[in-house]
C-alpha positions, -999 to +999 in steps of 0.1 A: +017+550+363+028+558+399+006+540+419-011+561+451+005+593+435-021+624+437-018+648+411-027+688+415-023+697+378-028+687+342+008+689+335+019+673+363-005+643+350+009+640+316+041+647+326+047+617+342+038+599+308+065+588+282+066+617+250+043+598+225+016+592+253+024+630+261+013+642+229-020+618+224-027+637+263-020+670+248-043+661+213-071+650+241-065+682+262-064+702+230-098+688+215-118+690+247-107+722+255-115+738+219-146+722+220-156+734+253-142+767+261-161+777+288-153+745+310-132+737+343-105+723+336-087+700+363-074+673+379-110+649+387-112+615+403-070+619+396-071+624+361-078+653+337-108+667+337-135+694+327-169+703+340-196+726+328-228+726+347-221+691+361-194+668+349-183+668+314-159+643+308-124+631+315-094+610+301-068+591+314-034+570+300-031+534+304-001+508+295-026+501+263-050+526+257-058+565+265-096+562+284-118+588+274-148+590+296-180+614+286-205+603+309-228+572+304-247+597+279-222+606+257-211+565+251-252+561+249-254+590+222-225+581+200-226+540+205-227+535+162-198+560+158-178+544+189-188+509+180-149+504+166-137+506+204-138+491+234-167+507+254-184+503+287-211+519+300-192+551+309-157+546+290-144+540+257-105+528+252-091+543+221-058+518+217-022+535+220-011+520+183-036+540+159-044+576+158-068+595+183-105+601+168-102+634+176-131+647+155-154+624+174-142+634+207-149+669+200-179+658+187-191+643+216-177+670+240-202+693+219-227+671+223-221+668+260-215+706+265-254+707+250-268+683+271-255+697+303-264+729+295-302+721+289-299+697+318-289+733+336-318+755+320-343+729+329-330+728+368-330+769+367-372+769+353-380+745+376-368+760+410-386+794+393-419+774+401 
C-alpha cells in the first residue's frame, strides 16, 4: 500500500491492489452493500466504508489479510462464529489464502444495520421527552 496516499473513492482504493486482492475488495464491497442498501458508502479513516445512523463498518487490504472492522459490537455479537480469526476488540483479519466468509459478514452487517437503527429510534424518543 502507498504509504501517506489519501484516497477519494472506493475504486481508487481497490484499484491500487493486485487483481486477486481486487476481487476479495469487490466480494467485501458487494456483501456489505447488499446487506445494507440504505448506507453511505465511502472512503472513512482512508479505507472503504459505510454508515447508517452512525458508523457501520469498514474493510481494508493488508500484505496478509483483508481487515473487516464492524464496530466493537459486531466482534462482541459474533465472537463464537469469528472465533476461527484473528480478532481484536474492533477488527477481525480474514487471511488472504482461504475464501472470504462472506455469509457471516453479511450477517453481521445485518446485525449491525439493526443495532444502529434501534440505537437511532431510541436517540429520536428520547429528545421527544
Amino acid at each position: 500500500m502507498e504509504s501517506g496516499k489519501k484516497f477519494t473513492t472506493v475504486e481508487e482504493y481497490h484499484g491500487m491492489w493486485p487483481e486477486d486482492i481486487q476481487a476479495m475488495l469487490q466480494q467485501m464491497r458487494d456483501t456489505i452493500t447488499q446487506a445494507a442498501p440504505e448506507a453511505e458508502e465511502g472512503i472513512f479513516y482512508n479505507m472503504p466504508g459505510y454508515k447508517l445512523h452512525g458508523p457501520l463498518a469498514y474493510y481494508a487490504a493488508y500484505k496478509n489479510h483483508i481487515g473487516f472492522y464492524p464496530i466493537p459490537s459486531g466482534i462482541e455479537a459474533f465472537q463464537k462464529e469469528l472465533s476461527p480469526y484473528k480478532c481484536t476488540k474492533g477488527a477481525v483479519q480474514f487471511p488472504l489464502d482461504k475464501p472470504l466468509p462472506l455469509k457471516l459478514v453479511a450477517k453481521i452487517v445485518k446485525w449491525r444495520v439493526k443495532d444502529n437503527k434501534e440505537k437511532e429510534m431510541l436517540k429520536k424518543a428520547a429528545k421527544k421527552k
